[in-house]
Backbone bond lengths (Angstrom), bond angles and torsions (degrees), N, CA, C in turn:
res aa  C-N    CA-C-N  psi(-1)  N-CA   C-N-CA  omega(-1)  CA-C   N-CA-C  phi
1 X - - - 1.456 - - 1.513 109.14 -
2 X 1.334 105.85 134.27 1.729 104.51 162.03 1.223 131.26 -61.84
3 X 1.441 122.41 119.42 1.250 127.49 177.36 1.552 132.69 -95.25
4 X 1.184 107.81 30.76 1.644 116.36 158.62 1.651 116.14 -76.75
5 X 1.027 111.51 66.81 1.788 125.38 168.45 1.761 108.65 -80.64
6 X 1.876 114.43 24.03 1.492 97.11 172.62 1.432 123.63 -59.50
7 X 1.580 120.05 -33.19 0.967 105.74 -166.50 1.572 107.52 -83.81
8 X 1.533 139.32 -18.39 0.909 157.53 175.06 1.379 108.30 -43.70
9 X 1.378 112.11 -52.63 1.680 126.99 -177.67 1.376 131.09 -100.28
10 X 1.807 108.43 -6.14 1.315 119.20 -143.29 1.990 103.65 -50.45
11 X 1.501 90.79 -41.09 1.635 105.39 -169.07 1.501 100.26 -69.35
12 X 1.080 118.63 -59.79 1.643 105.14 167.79 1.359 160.43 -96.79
13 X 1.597 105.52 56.00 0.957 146.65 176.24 1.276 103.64 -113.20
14 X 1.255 128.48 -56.15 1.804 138.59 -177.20 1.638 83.01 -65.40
15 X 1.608 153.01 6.24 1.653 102.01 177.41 1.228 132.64 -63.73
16 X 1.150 136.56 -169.81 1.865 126.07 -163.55 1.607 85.49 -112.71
17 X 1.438 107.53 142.45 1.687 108.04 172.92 1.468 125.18 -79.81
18 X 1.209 117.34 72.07 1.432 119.46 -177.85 1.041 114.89 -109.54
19 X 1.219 127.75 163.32 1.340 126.63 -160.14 1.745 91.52 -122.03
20 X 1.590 110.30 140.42 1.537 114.81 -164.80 1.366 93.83 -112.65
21 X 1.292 114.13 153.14 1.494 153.44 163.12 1.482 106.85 -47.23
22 X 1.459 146.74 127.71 1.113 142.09 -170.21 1.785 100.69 -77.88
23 X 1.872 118.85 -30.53 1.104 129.21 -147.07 1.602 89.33 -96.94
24 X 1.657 127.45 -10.25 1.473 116.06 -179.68 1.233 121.35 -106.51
25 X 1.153 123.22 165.48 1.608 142.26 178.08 1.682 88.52 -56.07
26 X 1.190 100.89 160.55 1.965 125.00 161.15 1.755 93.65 -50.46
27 X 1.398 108.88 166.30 1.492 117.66 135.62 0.782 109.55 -79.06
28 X 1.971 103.29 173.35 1.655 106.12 -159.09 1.727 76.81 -155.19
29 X 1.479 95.67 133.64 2.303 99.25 158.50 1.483 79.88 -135.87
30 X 1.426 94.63 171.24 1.900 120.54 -176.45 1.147 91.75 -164.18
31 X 1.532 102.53 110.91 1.686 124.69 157.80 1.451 113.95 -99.74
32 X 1.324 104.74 106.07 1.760 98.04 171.66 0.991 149.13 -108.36
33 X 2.138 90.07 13.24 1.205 92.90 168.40 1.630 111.26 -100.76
34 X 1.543 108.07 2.88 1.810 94.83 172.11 1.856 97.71 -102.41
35 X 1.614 118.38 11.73 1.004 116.51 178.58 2.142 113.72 80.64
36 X 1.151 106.78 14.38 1.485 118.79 -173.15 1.406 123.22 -106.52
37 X 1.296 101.60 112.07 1.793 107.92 157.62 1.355 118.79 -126.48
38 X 1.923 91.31 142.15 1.678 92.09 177.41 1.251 94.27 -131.13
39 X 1.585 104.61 157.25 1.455 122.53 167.40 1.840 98.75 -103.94
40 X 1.329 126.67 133.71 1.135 108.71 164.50 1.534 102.77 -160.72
41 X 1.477 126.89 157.60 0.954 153.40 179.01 1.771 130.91 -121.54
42 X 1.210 123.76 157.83 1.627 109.75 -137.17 1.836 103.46 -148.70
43 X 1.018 145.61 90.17 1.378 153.59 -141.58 2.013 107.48 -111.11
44 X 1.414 113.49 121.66 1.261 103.06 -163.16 1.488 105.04 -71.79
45 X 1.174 135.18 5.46 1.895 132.83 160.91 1.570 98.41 -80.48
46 X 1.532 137.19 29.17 0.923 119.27 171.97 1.835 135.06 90.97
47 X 1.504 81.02 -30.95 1.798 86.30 -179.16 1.884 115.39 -100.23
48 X 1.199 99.62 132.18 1.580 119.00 171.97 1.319 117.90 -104.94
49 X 1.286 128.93 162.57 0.752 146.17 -137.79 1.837 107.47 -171.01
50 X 1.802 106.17 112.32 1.679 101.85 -178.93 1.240 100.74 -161.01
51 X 1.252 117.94 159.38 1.949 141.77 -137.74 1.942 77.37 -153.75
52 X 1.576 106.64 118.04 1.197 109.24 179.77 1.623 109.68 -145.20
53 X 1.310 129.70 116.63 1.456 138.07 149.82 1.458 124.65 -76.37
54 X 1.475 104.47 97.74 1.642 117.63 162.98 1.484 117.80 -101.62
55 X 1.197 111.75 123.45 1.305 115.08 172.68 1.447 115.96 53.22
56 X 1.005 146.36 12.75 1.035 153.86 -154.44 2.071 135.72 95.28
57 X 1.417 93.38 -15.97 1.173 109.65 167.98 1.534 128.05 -91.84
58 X 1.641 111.45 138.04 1.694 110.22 -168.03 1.095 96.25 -108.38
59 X 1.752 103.79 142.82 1.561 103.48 173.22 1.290 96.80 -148.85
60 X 1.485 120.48 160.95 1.481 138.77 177.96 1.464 114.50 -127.18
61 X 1.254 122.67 120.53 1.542 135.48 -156.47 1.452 106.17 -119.98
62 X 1.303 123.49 107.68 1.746 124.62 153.50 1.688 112.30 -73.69
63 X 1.226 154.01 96.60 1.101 126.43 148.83 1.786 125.71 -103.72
64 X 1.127 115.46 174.40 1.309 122.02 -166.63 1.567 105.35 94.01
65 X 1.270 130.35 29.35 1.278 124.42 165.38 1.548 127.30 -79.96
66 X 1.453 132.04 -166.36 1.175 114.39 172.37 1.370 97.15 -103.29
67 X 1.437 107.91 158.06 1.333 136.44 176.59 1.018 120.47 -19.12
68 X 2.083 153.93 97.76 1.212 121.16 -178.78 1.757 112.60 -102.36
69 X 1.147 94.19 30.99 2.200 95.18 -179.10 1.161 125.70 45.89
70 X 0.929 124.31 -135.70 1.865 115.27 -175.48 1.382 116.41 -78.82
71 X 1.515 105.45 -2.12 1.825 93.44 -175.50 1.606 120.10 -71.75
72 X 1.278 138.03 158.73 1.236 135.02 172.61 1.532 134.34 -88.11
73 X 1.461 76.89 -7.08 1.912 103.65 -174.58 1.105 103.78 -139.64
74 X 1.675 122.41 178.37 1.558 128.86 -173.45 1.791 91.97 -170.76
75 X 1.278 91.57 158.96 1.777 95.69 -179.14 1.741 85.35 -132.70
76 X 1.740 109.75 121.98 1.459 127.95 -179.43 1.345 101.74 -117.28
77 X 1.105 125.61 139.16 1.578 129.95 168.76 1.429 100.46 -114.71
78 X 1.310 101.09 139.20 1.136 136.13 -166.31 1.899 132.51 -149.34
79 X 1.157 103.73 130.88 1.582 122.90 -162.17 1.810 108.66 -116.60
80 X 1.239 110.45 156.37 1.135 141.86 -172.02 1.542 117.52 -134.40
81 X 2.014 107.02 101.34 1.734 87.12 -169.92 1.625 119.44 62.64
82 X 1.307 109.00 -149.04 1.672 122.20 -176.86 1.208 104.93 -66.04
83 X 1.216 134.71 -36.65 1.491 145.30 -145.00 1.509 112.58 -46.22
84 X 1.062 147.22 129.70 1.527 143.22 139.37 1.291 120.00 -4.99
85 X 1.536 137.10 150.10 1.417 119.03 179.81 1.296 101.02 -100.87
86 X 1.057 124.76 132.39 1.434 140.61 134.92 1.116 140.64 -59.79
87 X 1.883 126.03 130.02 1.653 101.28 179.46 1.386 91.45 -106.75
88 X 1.324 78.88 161.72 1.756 121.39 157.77 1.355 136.74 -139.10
89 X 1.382 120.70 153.67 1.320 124.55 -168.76 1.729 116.79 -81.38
90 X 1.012 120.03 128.88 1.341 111.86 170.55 1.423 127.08 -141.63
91 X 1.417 142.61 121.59 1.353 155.14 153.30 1.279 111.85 3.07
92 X 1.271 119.50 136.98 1.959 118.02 168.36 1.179 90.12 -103.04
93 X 1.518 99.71 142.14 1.640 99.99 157.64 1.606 115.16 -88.62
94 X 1.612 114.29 -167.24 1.195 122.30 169.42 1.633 118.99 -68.15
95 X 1.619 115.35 -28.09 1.250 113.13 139.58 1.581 116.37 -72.80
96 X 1.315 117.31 106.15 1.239 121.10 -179.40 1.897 110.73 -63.54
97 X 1.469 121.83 0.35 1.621 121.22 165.00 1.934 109.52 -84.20
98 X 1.063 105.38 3.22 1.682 121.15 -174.81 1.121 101.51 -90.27
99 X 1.502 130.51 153.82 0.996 141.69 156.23 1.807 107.66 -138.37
100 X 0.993 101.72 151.44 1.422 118.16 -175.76 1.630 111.61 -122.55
101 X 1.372 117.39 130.00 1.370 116.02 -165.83 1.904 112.83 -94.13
102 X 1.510 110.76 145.73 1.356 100.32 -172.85 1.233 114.94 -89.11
103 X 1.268 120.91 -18.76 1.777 124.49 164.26 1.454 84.95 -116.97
104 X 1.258 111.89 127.33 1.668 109.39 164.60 1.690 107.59 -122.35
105 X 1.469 109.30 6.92 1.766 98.78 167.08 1.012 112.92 -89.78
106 X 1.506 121.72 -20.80 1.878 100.55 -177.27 1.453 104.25 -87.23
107 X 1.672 111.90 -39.50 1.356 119.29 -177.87 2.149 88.96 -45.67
108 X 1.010 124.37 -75.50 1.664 118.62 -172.43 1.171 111.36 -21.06
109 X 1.591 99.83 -51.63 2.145 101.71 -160.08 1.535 98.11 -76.24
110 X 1.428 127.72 -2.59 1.440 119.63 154.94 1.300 109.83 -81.84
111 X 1.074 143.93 -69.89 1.301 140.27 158.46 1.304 111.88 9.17
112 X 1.166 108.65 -80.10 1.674 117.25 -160.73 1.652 108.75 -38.48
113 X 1.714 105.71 -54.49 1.363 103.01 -171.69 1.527 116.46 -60.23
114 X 1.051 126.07 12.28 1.510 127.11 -177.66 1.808 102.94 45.85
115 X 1.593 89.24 -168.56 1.465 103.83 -173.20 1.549 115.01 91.16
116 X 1.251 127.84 -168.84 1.318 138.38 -153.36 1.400 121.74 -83.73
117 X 1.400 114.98 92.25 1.680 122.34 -171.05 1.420 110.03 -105.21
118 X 1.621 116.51 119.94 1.260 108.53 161.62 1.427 128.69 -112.79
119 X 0.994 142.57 149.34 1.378 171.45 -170.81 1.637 116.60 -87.59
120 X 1.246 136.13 69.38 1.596 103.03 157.12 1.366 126.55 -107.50
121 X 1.230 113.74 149.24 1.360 141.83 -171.73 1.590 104.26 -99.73
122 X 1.410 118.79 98.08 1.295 110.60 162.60 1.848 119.48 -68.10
123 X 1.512 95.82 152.51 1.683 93.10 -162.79 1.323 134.67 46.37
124 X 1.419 110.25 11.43 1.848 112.66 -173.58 1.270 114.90 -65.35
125 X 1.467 124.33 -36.65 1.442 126.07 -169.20 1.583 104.50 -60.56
126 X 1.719 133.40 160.16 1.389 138.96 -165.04 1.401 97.32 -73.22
127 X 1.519 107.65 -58.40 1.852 93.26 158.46 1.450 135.98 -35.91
128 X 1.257 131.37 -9.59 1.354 110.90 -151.05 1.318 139.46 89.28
129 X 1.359 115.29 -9.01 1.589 124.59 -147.52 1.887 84.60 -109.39
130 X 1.248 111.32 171.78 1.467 108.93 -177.07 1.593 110.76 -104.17
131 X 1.297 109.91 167.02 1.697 95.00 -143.20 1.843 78.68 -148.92
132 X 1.444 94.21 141.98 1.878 106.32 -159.65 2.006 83.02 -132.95
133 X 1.074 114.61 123.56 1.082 137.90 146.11 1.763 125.57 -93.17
134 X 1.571 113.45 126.61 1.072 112.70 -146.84 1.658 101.17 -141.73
135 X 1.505 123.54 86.41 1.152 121.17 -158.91 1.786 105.71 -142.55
136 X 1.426 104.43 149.34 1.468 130.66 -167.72 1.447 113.10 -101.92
137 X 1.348 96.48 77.14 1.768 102.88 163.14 1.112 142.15 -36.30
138 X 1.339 137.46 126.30 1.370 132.79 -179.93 1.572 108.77 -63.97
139 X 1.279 119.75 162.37 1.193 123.29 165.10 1.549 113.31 -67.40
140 X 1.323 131.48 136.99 2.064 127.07 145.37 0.938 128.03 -87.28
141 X 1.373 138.25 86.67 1.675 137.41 178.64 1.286 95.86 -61.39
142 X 1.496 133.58 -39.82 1.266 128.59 -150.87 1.652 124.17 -143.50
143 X 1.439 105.69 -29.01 1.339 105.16 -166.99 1.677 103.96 -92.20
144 X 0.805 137.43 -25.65 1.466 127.03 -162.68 2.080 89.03 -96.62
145 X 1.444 113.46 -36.20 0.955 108.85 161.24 1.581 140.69 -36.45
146 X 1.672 107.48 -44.35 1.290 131.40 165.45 1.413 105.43 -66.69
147 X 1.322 131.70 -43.47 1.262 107.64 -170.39 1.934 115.47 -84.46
148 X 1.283 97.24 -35.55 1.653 106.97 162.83 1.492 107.87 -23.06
149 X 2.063 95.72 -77.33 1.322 101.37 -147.30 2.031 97.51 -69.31
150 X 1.159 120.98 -20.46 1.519 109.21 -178.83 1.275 107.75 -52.02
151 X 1.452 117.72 -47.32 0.924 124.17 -179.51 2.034 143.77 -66.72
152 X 1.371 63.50 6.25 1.834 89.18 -174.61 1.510 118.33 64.86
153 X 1.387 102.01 57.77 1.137 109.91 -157.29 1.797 112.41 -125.40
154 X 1.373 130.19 97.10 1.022 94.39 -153.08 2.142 111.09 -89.63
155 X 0.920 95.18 167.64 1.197 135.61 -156.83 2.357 103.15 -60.69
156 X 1.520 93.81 -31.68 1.619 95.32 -167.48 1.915 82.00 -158.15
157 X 1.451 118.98 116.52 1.180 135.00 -174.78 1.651 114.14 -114.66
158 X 1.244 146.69 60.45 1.310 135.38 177.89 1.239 129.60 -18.11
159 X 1.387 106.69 -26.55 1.306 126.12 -162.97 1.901 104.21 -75.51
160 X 1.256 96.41 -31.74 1.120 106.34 -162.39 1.720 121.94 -55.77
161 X 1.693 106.99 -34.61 1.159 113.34 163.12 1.657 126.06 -53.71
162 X 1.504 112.71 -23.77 1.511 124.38 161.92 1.570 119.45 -38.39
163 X 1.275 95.23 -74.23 1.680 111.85 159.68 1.490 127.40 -12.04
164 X 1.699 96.83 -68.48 1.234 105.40 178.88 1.852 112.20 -48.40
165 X 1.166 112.92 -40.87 1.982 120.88 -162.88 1.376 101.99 -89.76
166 X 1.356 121.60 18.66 1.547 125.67 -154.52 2.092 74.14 -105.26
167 X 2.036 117.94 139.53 1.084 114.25 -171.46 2.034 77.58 -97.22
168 X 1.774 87.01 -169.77 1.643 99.76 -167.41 1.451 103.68 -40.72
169 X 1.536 119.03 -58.40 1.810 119.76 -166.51 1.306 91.20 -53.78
170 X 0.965 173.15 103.20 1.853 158.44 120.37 1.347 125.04 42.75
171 X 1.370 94.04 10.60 2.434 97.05 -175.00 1.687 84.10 -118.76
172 X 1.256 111.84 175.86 1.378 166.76 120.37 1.634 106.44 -3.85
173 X 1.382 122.17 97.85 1.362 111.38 146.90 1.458 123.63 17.33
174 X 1.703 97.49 -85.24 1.392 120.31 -153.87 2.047 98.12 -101.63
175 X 1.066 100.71 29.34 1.796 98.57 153.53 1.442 116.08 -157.72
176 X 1.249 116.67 136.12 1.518 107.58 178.13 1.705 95.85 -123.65
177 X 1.651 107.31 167.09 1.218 119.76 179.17 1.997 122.14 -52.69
178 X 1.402 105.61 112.42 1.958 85.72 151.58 0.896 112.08 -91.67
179 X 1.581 147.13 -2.53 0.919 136.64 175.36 1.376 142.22 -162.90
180 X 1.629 98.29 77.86 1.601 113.63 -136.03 1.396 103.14 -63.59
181 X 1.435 108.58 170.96 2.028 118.19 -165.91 1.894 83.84 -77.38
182 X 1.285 107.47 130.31 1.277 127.51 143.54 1.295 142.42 -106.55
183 X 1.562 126.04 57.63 1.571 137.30 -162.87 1.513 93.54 -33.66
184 X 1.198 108.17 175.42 1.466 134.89 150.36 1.502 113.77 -121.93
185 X 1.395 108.82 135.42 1.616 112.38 -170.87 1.827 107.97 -65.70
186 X 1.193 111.75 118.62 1.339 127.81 -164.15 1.633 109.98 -86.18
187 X 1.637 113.29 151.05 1.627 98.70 -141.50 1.672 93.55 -106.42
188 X 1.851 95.70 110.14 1.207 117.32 -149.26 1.892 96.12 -122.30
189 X 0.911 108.94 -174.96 1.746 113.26 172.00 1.503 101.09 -132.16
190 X 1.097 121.06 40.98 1.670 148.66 -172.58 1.130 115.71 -132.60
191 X 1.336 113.98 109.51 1.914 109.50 -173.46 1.641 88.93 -86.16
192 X 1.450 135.41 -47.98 1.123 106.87 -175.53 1.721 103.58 -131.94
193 X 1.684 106.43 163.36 1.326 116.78 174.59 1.327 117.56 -156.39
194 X 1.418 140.61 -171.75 1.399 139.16 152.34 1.618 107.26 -149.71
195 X 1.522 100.32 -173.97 1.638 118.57 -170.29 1.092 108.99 -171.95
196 X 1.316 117.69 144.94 1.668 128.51 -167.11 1.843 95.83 -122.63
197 X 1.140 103.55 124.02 1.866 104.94 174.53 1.745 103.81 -125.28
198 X 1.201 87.23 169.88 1.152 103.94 -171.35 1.823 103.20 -136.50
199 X 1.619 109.79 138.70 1.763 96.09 172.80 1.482 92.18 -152.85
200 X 1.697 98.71 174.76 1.428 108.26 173.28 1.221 109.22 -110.66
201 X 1.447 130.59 150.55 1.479 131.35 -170.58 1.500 102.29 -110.60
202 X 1.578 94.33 136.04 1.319 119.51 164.14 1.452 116.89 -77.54
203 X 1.841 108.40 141.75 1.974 103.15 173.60 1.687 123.45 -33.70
204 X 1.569 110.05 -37.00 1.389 113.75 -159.45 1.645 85.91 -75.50
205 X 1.302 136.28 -15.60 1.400 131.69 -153.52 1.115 119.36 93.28
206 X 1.488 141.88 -30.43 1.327 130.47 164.52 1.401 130.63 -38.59
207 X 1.291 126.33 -162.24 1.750 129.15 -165.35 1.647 107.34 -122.67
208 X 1.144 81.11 133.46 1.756 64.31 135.49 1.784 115.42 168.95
209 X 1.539 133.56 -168.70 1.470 120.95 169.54 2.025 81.43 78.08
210 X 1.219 122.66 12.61 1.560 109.25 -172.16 1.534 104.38 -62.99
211 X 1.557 117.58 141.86 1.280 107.36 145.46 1.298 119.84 -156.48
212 X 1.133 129.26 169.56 1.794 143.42 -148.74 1.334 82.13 -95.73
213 X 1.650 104.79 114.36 1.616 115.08 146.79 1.410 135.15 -79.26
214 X 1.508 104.58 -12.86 1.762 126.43 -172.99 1.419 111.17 -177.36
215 X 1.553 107.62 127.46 1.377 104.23 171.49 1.448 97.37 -151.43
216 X 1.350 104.43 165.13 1.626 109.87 -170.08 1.489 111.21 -156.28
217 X 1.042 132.79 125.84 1.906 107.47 6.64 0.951 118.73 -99.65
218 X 1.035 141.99 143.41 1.740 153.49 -124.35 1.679 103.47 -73.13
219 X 1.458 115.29 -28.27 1.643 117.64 -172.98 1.677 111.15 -107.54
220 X 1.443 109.95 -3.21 1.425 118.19 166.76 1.202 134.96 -69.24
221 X 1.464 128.43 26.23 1.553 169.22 -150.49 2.354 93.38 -0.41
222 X 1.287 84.21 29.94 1.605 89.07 177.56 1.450 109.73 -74.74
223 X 1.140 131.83 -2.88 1.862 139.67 168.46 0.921 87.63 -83.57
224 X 1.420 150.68 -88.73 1.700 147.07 -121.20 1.824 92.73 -94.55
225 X 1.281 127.29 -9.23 2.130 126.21 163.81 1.589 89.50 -73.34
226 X 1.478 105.69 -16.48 2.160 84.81 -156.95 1.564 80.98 -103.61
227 X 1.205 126.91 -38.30 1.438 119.80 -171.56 1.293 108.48 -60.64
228 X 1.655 136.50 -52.37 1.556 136.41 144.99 1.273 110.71 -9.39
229 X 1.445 111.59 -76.55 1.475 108.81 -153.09 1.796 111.29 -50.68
230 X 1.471 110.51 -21.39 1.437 98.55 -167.13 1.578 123.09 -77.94
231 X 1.394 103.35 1.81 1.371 122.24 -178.70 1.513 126.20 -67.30
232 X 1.676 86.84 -29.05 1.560 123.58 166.99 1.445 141.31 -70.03
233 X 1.713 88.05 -32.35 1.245 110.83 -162.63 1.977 120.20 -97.04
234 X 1.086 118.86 170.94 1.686 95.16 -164.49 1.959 90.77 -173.43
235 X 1.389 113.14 127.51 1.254 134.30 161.25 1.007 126.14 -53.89
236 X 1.511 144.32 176.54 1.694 149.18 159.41 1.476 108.80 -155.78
237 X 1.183 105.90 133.47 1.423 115.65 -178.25 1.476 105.10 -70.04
238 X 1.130 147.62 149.08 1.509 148.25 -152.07 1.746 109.20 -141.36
239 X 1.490 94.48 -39.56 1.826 108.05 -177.46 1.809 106.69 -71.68
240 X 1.620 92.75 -30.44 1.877 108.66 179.81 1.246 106.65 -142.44
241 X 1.249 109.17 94.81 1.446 125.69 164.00 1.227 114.85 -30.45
242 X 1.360 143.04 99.07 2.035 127.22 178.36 1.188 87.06 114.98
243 X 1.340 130.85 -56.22 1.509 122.66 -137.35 1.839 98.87 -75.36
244 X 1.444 116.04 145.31 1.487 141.42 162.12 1.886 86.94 -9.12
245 X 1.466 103.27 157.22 1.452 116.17 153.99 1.448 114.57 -79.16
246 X 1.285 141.15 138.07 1.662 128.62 178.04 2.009 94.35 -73.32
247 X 1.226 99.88 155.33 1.295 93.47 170.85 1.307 120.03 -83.32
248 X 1.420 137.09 145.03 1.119 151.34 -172.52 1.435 119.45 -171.48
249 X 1.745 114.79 166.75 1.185 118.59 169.19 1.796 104.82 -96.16
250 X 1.521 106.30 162.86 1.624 123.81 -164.76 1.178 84.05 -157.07
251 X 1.559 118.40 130.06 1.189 134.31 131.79 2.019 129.92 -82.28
252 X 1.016 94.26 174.87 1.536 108.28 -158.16 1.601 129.07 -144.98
253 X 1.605 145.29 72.72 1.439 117.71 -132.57 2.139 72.17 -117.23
254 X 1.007 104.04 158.51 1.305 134.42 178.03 1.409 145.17 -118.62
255 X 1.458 115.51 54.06 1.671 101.84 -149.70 1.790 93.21 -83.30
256 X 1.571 110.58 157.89 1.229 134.84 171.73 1.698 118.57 -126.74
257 X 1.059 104.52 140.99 1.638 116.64 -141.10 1.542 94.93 -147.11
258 X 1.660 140.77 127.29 0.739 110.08 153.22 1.762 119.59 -112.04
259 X 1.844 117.79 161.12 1.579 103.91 -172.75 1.183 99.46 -18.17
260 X 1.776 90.29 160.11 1.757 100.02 152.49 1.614 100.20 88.80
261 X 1.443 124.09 -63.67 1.693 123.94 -158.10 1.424 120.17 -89.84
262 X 1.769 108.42 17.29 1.369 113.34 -156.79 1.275 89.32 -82.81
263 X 1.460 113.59 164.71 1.437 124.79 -175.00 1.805 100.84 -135.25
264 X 1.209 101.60 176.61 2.075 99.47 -171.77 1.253 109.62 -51.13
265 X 1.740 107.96 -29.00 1.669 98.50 -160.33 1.401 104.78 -110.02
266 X 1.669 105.21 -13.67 1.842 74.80 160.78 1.680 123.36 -91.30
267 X 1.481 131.18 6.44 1.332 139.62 148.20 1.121 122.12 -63.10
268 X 1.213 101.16 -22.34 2.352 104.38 163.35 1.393 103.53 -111.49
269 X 1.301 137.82 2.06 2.034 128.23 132.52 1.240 102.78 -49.46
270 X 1.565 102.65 -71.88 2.232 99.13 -168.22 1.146 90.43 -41.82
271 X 1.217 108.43 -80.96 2.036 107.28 -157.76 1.209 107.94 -23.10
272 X 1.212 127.76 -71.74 1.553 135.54 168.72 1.568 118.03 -30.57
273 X 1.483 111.30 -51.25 1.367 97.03 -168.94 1.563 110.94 -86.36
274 X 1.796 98.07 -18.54 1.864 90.53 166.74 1.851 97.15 -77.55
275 X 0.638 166.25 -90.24 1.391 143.57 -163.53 1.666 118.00 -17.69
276 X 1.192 115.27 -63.44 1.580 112.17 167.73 1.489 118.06 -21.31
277 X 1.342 97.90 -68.75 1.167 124.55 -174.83 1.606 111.96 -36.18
278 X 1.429 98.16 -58.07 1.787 112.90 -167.47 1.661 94.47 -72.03
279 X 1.306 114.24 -25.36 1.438 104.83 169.33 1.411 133.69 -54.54
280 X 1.391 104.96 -47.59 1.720 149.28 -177.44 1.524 76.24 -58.65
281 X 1.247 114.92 -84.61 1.849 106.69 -155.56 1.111 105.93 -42.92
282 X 1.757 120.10 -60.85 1.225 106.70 -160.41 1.656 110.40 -69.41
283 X 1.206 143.61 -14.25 1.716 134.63 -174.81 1.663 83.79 -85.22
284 X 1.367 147.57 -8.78 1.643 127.22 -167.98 1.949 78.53 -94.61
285 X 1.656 115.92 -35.58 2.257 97.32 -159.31 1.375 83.01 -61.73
286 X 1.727 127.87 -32.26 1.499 113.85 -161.94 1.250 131.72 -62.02
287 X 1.747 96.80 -44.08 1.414 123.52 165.17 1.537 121.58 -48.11
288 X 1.285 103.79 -45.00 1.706 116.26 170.65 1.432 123.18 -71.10
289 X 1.125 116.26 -41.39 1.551 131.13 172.49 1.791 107.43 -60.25
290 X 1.707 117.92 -48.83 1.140 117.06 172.09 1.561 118.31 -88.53
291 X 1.497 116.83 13.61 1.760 106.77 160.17 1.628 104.56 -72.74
292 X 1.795 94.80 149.37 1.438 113.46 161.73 1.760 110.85 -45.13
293 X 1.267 102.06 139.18 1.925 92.17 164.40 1.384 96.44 -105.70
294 X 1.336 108.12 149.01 1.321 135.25 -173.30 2.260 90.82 -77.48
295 X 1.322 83.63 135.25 1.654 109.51 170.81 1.127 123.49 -56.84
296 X 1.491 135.30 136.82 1.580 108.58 -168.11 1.130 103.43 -107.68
């Protein structure tokens, strides 16, 4: 994937290095004539932290990280309070110390509540060694709020705990795809892009309520190829062969590539997603092999 994300980050990359008050709101600027607000906050080890609405698009920005080199992505684990760390995937920017988040609304609606966020960076330290950033958020009464809600974003998501139980593919344990989203590359002036969605499943297994949590680059109509594809696309219960889909949310990320522009790591996505795949078939012969047969 191409990694020119300047305009993506331009505003948060410039934040000012100050070190914030545990007892205050984020800073806050609003540009309206490039259509931009950020909430962001600024840590004296260097790392920031910002929740940003452009034009209609939400994004959540770490910078001050260590270096990630030519890769385009990075996997950071990350905690909330006491919590266990969790990974997640996130975007390099053109400052390769940036990271860009792949769901950045729920990651926000953690944000807001302030309190104790940690960070690890596998291999980040100059040695090699893995490197844990360990920092005390201010509270947001208001500013990360403002940029959410511009963004049509709401503010407190239930759903969001879904997410968390969602395994690597974006479903449920107990359902895998019959009929995974297959976009068609959308007629863009972008050889490559991606998008992360999110939907709710219908009993029959179908989608729907889908919507794009991140896509890039924001005018490469690569959200509304991934929003298509789900029209296509359709679940199977796995724990009960036949039985209804339970309802739930499933995510879905989509990168598009065209010949020719592939780079190392999107040739270990395919690889990956043809492996998925061969997985998917074989748990549906299993699923089929262990339905009841009907009585004659």
């Amino acid at each position: 994937m191409n990694r020119p994300l300047a305009t993506l980050l331009a505003c948060a990359v410039a934040l000012p290095a100050l070190a914030q008050d545990a007892s205050a709101d984020w800073d806050f600027a609003n540009d309206q004539r490039r259509k931009l607000m950020v909430a962001y906050t600024q840590f004296n080890n260097g790392v920031g932290l910002a929740t940003r609405c452009i034009d209609g698009g939400f994004e959540v920005v770490i910078t001050g990280l260590p270096p990630a080199g030519d890769a385009t992505s990075r996997t950071l684990r990350t905690a909330f309070g006491d919590g266990e760390l969790e990974a997640s995937h996130w975007i390099v920017g053109i400052d390769d110390t940036v990271a860009v988040s792949e769901l950045p609304a729920p990651f926000a609606r953690e944000l807001r509540e302030g309190g104790r966020l940690r960070i690890f960076v596998p291999e980040g330290a100059p040695d090699g060694r893995n490197l844990m950033y360990d920092l005390a958020l201010p509270a947001s009464s208001a500013s990360i709020d403002q940029t959410l809600t511009t963004c049509n974003r709401p503010l407190i998501d239930p759903r969001d705990a879904e997410l968390d139980a969602l395994e690597e593919g974006g479903v449920p344990h107990n359902l895998t795809w019959a009929a995974r989203p297959t976009p068609r590359f959308p007629n863009t002036n972008y050889a490559c892009g991606f998008a992360v969605a999110t939907c709710v499943t219908n009993p029959d297994g179908t989608l729907r309520d889908c919507a794009i949590e991140f896509e890039h680059p924001r005018d490469g109509r690569f959200g509304q190829a991934t929003l298509d594809a789900a029209r296509r696309a359709r679940l199977q219960n796995v724990d009960q062969p036949g039985a209804p889909v339970p309802l739930t949310r499933v995510l879905y990320k989509t990168n598009y590539v065209v010949s020719g522009y592939q780079t190392p790591e999107d040739l270990a996505r395919q690889r990956d997603s043809a492996r998925r795949e061969r997985e998917e078939r074989a748990a549906r012969r299993a699923a089929a092999a262990a339905a009841p047969t009907k009585a004659d």
